[in-house]
C-alpha positions in Angstrom: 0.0 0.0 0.0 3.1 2.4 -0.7 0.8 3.7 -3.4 -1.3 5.8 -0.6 1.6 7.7 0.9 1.2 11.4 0.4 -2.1 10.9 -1.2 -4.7 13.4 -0.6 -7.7 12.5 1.5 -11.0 14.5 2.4 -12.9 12.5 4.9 -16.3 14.4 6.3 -19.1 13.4 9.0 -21.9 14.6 10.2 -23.1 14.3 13.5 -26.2 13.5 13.0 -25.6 11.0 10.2 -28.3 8.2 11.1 -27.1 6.1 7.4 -23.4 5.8 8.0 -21.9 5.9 11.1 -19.7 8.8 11.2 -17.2 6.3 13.2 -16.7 4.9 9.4 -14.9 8.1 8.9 -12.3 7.9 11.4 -11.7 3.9 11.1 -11.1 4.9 7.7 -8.8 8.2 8.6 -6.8 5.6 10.5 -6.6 3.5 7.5 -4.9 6.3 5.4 -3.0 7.7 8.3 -1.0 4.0 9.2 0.1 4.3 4.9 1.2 8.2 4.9 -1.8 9.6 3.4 -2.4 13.4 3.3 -5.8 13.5 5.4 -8.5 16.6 5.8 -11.1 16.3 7.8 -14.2 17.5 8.7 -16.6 15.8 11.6 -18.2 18.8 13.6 -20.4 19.6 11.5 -24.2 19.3 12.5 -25.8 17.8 9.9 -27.4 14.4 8.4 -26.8 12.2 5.4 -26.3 15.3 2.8 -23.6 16.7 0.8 -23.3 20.3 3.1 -23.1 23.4 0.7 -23.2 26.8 1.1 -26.3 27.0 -1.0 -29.7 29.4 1.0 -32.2 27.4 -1.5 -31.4 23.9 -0.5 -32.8 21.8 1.5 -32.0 21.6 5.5 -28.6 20.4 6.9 -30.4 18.0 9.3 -32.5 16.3 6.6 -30.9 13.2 4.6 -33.5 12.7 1.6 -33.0 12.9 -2.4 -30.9 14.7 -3.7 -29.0 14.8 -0.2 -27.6 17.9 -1.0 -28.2 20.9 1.7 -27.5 24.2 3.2 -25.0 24.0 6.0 -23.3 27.2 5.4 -19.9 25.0 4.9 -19.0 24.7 1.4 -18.2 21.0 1.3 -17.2 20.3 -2.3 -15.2 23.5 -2.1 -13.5 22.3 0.6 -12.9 18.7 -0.7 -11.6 19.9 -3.9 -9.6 22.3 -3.0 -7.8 20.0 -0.8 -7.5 17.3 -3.3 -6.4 19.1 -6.3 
């Protein structure tokens, strides 16, 4: 698993994720730490099952239902990218 050092890894949770414990998240930030990998991460958030954006018109940050994409006031993809690229 040499391959994963110095990778780049965006990891987020929210805590009030009732489909995937956000504990997932951190098993798997252990994963990537033990092989090197360059990890972001974001878990305090408060919100469910959504993709958090900084978007007024979506949805609520607590609600995890189609499209799963919400107003949080964090600008998650932003932040994933920009760490990744």
């Amino acid at each position: 698993m040499t391959n994963l050092k110095d990778s780049k890894v965006f990891i987020w949770a929210g805590t009030k994720d009732t489909t995937v414990n956000p504990d997932v998240g951190r098993k798997g930030e252990d994963l990537y730490r033990h092989y090197g990998a360059n990890i972001k991460t974001k878990y305090d958030l408060v919100a469910a099952h959504t993709t958090p954006t900084i978007d007024p018109y979506l949805g609520s940050c607590l609600t995890a239902e189609s499209p799963y994409i919400s107003y949080c006031n964090y600008d998650g993809p932003f932040e994933a990218l920009n760490h990744l690229s």
